[in-house]
C-alpha positions as CSV (number, residue, x, y, z in Angstrom):
1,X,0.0,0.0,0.0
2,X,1.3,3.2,-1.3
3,X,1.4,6.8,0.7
4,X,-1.6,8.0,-0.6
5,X,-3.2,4.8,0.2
6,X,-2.6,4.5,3.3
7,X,-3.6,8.1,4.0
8,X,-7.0,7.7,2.7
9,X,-7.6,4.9,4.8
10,X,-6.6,6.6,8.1
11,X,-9.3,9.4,6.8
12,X,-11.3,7.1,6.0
13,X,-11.4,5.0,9.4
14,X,-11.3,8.4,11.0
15,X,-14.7,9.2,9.7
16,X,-16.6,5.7,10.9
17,X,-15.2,6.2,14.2
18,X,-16.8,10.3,14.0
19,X,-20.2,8.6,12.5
20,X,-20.2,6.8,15.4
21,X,-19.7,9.9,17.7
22,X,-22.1,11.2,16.8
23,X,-24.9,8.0,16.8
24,X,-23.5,8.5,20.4
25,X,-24.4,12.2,20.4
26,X,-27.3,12.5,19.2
27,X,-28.4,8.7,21.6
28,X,-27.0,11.4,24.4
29,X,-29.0,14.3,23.4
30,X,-32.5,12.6,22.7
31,X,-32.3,10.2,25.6
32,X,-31.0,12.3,28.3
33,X,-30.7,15.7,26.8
34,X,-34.4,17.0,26.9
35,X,-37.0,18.8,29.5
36,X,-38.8,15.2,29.2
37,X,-35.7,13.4,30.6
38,X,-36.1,14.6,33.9
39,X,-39.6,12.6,34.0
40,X,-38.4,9.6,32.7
41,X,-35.6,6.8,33.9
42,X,-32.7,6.9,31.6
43,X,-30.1,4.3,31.4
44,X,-27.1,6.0,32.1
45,X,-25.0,2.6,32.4
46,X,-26.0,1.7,29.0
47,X,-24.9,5.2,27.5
48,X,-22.1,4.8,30.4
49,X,-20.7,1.6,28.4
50,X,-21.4,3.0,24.9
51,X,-19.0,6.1,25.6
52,X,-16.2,3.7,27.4
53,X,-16.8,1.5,23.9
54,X,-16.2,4.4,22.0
55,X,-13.2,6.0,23.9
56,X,-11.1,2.9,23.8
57,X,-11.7,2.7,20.1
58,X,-10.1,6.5,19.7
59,X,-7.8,6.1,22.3
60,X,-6.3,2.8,19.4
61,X,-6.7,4.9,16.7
62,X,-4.9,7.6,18.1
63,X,-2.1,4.8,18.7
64,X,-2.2,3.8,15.2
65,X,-2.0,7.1,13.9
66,X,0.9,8.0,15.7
67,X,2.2,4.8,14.2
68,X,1.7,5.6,10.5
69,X,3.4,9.0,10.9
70,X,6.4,7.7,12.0
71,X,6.5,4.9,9.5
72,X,5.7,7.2,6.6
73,X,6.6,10.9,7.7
74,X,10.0,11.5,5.5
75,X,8.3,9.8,2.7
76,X,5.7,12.0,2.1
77,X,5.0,15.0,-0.2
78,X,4.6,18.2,1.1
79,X,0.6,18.3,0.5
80,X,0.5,14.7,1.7
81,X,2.4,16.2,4.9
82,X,0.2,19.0,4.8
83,X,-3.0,16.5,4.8
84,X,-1.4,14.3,7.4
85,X,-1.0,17.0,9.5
86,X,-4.7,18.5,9.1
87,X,-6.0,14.6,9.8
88,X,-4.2,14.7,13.0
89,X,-5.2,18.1,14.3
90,X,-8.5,17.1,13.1
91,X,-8.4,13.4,15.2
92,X,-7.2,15.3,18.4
93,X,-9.7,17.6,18.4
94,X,-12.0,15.1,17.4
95,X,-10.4,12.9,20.6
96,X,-10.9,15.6,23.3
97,X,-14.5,16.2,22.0
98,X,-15.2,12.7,22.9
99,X,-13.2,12.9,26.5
100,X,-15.2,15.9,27.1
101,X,-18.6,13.4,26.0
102,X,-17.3,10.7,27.9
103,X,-17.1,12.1,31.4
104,X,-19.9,14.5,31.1
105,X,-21.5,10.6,30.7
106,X,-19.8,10.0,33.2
107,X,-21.0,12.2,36.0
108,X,-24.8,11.9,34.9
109,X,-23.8,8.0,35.8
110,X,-22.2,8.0,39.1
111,X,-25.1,10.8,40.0
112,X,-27.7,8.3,38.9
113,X,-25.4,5.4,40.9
114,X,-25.8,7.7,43.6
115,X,-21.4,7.3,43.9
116,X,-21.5,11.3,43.9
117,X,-23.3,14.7,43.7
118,X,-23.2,16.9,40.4
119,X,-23.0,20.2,40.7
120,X,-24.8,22.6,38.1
121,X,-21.7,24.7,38.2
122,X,-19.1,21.4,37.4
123,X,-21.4,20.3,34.9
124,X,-22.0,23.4,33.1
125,X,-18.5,23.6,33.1
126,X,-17.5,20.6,31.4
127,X,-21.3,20.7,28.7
128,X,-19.3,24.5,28.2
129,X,-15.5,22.6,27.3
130,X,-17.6,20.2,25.8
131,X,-19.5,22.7,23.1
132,X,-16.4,24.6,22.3
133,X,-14.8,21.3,21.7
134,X,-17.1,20.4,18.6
135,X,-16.3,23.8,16.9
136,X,-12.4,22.9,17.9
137,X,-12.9,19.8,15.2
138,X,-15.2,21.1,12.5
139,X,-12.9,23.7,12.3
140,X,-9.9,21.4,11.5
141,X,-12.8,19.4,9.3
142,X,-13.3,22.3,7.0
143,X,-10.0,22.7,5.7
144,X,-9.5,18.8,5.9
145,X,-12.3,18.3,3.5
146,X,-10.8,21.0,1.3
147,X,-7.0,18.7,1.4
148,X,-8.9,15.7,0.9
149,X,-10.3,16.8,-2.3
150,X,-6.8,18.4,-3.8
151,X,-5.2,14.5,-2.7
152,X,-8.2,12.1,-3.8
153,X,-11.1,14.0,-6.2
């Protein structure tokens, strides 16, 4: 597998694991995000296990990716570089969006477990980090489309 091959494949795994971000967003958002929520029992464990799920898968990729820069980084050309480099700009703030999904998760389960109290304030805090986050990686996602279509279209 060529340079260009394998760099269209990182992209590309890179984008199942955001389609499945956000399948996990929007489960968040309609399950536990709404006025309604607070009437009905939600299963934070499920959504809980779901985000740990998802986390580990990023927290490979991230390993991998690492791993093909290092194996192909002298090799490349410089828009290849250039495209590498957006991808992984892109994947970290992609990877701290997910952190920031994961333990907000995270406290509405150990509040439902009863293991601890959420604050509004903490909370807030971290749905804030959490919303700034997603702008962090569509930002990167914008001028990776526009590389992705100088490499591959």
């Amino acid at each position: 597998m060529n340079n260009l091959d394998k760099l269209k494949s990182c992209a590309l795994e890179i984008n199942n694991l955001l389609n499945k971000y956000v399948e996990l967003h929007n489960k968040v958002l309609k399950e536990a995000g709404t006025f309604r929520s607070v009437f009905r029992k939600v299963d934070f464990q499920g959504l809980y296990n779901e985000a740990k799920i998802l986390s580990n898968d990023f927290m490979s990729k991230e390993i991998e990716i690492r791993e093909l820069g290092n194996e192909i980084n002298n090799s490349l050309t410089s828009l290849q570089k250039e495209f590498f480099d957006c991808t992984l700009g892109y994947f970290e703030a992609l990877l701290k969006t997910v952190d920031l999904l994961f333990r907000k998760i995270e406290l509405l389960y150990n509040r439902s477990q009863n293991k601890e109290t959420l604050s509004w304030n903490n909370f807030n805090r971290i749905s804030k980090e959490y919303n700034e986050s997603i702008n962090g990686y569509l930002e990167f996602g914008t001028n990776l489309n526009k590389l992705y279509k100088e490499m591959f279209v």
